[in-house]
C-alpha positions, -999 to +999 in steps of 0.1 A: +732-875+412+707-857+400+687-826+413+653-809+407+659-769+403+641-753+425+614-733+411+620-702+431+645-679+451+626-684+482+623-723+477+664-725+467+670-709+499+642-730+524+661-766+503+694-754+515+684-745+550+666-781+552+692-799+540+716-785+567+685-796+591+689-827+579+727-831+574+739-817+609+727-842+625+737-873+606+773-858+606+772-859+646+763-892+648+792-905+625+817-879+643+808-891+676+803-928+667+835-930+647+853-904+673+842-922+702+847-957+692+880-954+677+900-917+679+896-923+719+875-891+724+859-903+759+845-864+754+821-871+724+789-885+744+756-896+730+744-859+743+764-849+712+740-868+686+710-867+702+705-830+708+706-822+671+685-846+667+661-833+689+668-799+679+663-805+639+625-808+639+618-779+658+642-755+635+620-775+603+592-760+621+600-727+625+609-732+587+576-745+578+558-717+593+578-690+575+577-707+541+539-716+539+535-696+507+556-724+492+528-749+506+500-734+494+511-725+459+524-755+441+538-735+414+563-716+441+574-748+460+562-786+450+599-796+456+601-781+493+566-795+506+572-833+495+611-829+509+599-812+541+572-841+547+601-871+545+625-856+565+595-842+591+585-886+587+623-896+591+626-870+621+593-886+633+607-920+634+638-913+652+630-893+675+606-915+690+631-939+693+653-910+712+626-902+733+619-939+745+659-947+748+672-910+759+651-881+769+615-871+775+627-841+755+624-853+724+584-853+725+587-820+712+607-827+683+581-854+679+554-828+679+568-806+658+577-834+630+539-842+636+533-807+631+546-805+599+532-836+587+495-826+597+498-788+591+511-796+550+481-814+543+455-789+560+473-757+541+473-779+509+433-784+515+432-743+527+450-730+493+426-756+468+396-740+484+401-705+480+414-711+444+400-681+423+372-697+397+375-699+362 
């Protein structure tokens, strides 16, 4: 499989923290689906998916908000802004679902994955206006 380098330090380092965001996760829901299905670990609940589920988007925000430099200047981090938006739209997605099926909890992860979505496009519009003029 391919990869696009990232263009920076700073960006390289946000990637690898939203990948584990977005891997942590998915690897509990196979552990406990497989564990609890057939290694007879009556231990491994749905509790043990769904909180890092719920738990992703709001540790994406708090990454979001301390990589906006990477938003606003293309150059630094086109890569992380279009990555951060599909997982933030997957995390969207399934965490409605988790809210309606499991916990009224997950609303927040909800808004924070709306968040994200919203507050890429506004710092996107922020960064073309204050562009310095040729």
């Amino acid at each position: 499989m391919a990869t696009i380098p990232a263009e920076s330090s700073q960006e390289s380092r946000a990637m690898k923290f939203l990948a584990a965001c977005t891997l942590v996760p998915i690897l509990c829901f196979a552990f406990q689906d497989l564990g609890s299905k057939y290694g007879g670990m009556d231990w491994l609940t749905k509790d043990y998916a769904a909180w890092p589920l719920m738990i992703a988007p709001v540790l994406m925000l708090v990454l979001f908000l301390r990589s906006r430099e990477l938003i606003r200047n293309p150059r630094m981090g086109s890569n992380f802004s279009q990555t951060i938006k599909i997982v933030a739209a997957m995390y969207l997605f399934l965490n409605i679902i988790v809210a309606i099926g499991y916990s009224r909890l997950a609303v927040i992860s909800v808004l924070s994955s709306l968040t994200i979505l919203v507050a890429d496009r506004q710092l996107k519009k922020h960064a073309r206006g204050h562009l310095p003029s040729r």
